[in-house]
N, C-alpha and C positions, 0 to 999 in steps of 0.2 A: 339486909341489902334492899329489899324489896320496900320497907319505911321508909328508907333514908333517898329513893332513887326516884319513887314512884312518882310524883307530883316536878317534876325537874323535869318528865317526858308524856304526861298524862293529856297535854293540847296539844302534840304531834303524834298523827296515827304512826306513821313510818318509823318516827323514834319509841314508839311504843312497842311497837310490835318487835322491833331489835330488842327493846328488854325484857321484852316474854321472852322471848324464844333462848337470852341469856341464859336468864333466869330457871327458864324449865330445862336445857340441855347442864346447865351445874347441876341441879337436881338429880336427874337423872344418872348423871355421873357418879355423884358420891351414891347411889343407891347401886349401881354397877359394881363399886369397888368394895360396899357392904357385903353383897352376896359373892364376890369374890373372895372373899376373904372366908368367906363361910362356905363356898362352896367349890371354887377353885374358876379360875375361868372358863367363859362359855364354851358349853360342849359343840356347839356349830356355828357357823354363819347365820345373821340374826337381823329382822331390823326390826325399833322400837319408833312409831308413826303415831302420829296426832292427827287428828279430825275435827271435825266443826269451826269454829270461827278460830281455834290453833292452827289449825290447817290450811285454812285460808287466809293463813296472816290477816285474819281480821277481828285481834282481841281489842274490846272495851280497853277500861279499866280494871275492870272484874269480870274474870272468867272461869267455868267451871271446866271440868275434863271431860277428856273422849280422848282414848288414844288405843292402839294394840299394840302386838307383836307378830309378830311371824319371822319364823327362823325353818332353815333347811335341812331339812329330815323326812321321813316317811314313817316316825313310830317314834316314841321316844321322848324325852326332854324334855316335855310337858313339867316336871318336877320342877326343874330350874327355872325355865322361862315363868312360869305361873308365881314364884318365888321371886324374880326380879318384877313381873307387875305387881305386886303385892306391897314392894318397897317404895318404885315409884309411885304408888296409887297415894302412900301414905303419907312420902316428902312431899311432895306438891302439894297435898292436903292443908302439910305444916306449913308450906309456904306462901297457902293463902287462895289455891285453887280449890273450889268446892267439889267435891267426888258428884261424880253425875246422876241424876236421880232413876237414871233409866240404867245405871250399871255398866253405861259404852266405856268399860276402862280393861287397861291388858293385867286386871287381877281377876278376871271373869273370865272361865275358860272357854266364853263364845267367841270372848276379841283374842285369844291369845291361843294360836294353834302352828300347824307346822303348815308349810306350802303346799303340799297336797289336801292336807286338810283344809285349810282356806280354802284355793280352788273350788274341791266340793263343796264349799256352804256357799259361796257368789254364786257358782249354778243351781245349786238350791234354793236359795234365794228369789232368783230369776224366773224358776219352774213355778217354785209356789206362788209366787205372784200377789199376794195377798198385799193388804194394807201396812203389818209389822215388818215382811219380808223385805217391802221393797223401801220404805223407809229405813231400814237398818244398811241395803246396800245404797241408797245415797247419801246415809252418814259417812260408811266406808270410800264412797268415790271422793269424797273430798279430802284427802288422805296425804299426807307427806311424811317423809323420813326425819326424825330428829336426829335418831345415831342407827349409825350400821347398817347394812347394804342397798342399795336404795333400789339397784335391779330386782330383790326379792317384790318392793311394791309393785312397782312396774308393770311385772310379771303379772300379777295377779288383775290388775287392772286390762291385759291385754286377754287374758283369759276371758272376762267381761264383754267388753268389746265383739268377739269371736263369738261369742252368746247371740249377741243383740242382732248382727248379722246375720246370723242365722233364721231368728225368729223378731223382725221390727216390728210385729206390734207391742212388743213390750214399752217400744216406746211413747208410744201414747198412755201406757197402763204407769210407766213411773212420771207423766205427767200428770196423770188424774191423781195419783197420789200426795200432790201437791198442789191441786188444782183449788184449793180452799184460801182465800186472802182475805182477812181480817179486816173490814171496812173502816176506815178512818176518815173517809170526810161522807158526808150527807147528800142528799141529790139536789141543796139548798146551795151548797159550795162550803155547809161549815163541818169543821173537824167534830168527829162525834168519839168523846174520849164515856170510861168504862162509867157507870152511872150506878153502879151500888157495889157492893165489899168495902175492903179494904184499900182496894187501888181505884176508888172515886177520883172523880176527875182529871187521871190521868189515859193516856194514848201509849199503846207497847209500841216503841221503834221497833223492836225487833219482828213482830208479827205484820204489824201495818206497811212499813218501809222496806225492809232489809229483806225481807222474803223473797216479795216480788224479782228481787234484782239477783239476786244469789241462786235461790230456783232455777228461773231462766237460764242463768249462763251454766247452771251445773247439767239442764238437760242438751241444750246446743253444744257442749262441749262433749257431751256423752256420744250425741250424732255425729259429730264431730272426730270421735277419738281423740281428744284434747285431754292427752292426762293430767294439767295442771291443773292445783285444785284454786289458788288465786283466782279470784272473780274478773280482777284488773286482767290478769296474764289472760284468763280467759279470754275475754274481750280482745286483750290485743292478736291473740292467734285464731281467733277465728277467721274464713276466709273471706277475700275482698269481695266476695259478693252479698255480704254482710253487712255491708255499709250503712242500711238504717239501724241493725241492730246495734251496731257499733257508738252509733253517735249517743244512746245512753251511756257511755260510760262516764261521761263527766258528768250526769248525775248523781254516779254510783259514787266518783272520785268526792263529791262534794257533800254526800250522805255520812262516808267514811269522818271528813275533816266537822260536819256540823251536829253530827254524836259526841262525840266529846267535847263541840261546846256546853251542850246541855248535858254530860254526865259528871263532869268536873268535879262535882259533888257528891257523887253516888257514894252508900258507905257500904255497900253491899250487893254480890251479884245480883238478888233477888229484887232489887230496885232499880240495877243501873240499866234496865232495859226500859222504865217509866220516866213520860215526859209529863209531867203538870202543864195543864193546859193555860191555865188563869196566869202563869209565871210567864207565859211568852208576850210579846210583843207585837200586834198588827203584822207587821214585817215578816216578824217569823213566823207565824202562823201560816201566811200568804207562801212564802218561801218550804213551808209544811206539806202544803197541801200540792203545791206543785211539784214537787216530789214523790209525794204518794199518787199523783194521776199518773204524773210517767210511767211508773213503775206498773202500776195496774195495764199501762200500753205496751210497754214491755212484753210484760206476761202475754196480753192477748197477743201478739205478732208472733210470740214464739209458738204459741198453740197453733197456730197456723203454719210453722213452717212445720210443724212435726205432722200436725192434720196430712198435709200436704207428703210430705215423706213417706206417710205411714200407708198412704192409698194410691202411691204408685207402684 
């Protein structure tokens, strides 16, 4: 399905991301009725959630996983639930998603726990504060439901929320955690792409461009209480007094649509994030780099409003 569909919807982000998300919830599905059949339907209310650029409806062409579970219990079930990520971890595998190298998948019993236990580890999380900790809870914030209960996320996200309130300087502490952007143009005005390995002469969209922008709205939406994990949705609900934050979003809109010009050809996750420098055009170079200024303006205005937040 995936051979035969993929290149038919691979130049529309919107059409794309409907055939992930096909794609991954059939999956899903027959791996449901696998362990049903082996193990009898689920013992409780459940919901199975994606993260990272699934999450944010914003897959390439090639995407690898991040996803959990959480199901509603206070002890228990761990057997089954860990046994249904285990299957999904493996279909998707089959169907051309790469398992994620950091193990963000609901067959690792860190992503796949009960709601109580969730709970505890976002607070956890929160407390330890560390560099791994708080990285792993903004993998987690960018989170949606593929199947089954979508209030059990919710929930856990409002848990969060109730955190940060409590103690806001966290919020500057999960900005410093992402306060690192990948330089891609020069203080000459030229793009400075990787200049030995294996990926010479290339620039990571994803480190250089996509960062910037996705960051941002994932911490303003944080201050916010914005639990959608959409970049765009973001953008659109934040509030009107947002109004210069807002007007990047049609850069954000037009990053989405001119990634897949240049991924069109990627044959693999591990590439479809490398732009060849020498293969672009004047135009698009220009059109490159004003992109990645915004976005680095972005970033700074947001450090500013949190600065601002964080010391009143």
């Amino acid at each position: 399905m995936r051979d035969q569909k993929m290149n038919a919807v691979s130049t529309d982000h919107q059409k794309l991301n409907v055939f992930h998300e096909q794609l991954m919830k059939e999956v899903v599905q027959i791996a449901l009725e696998k362990v049903e059949s082996e193990w009898g339907k689920p013992p409780t209310h459940f919901a199975f959630f994606v993260m990272g650029s699934a999450g944010r409806r914003e897959q390439s062409v090639w995407s690898d996983q991040d996803h959990g579970i959480v199901y509603e219990a206070t002890a228990g079930f761990q057997d089954y639930f860990l046994t249904l990520g285990k299957e999904i971890t493996k279909g998707l595998a089959i169907v051309g998603y790469e398992q994620c190298d950091g193990d963000v998948m609901a067959s690792n019993p860190l992503w796949c726990k009960s709601s109580l236990a969730w709970e505890l580890q976002i607070l956890d999380w929160l407390d330890e504060n560390d560099w791994e900790s708080l990285r792993y809870f903004s993998t987690f914030f960018d989170s949606r439901v593929l199947l089954g209960e979508e209030e059990l996320l919710l929930k856990l996200k409002n848990v969060a929320f109730s955190k940060l309130d409590e103690e806001p300087r966290l919020y500057k502490r999960l900005y410093e955690n992402v306060g690192f952007i990948k330089k891609g143009v020069g203080i000459f005005g030229q793009l400075l792409p990787e200049e030995k390995g294996e990926d010479t002469g290339t620039i990571n969209l994803k480190q250089t461009m996509f960062f910037p922008y996705v960051n941002s709205l994932r911490m303003l939406a944080i201050l916010e209480k914005i639990p959608y994990p959409s970049t765009i949705d973001r953008f659109l609900h934040l509030p009107k007094e947002y109004e210069i934050i807002k007007s990047y979003e049609a850069n954000f809109s037009k990053l989405l649509t001119y990634r897949l010009y240049f991924q069109r050809n990627a044959v693999s996750y591990k590439k479809v994030h490398l732009l060849h420098v020498k293969l672009m055009s004047s135009r698009e170079k220009e059109c490159l780099k004003e992109l990645m200024k915004n976005g680095r303006k972005l970033f700074k205005e947001t450090k500013d409003i949190i600065d601002k937040r964080c010391s009143s």
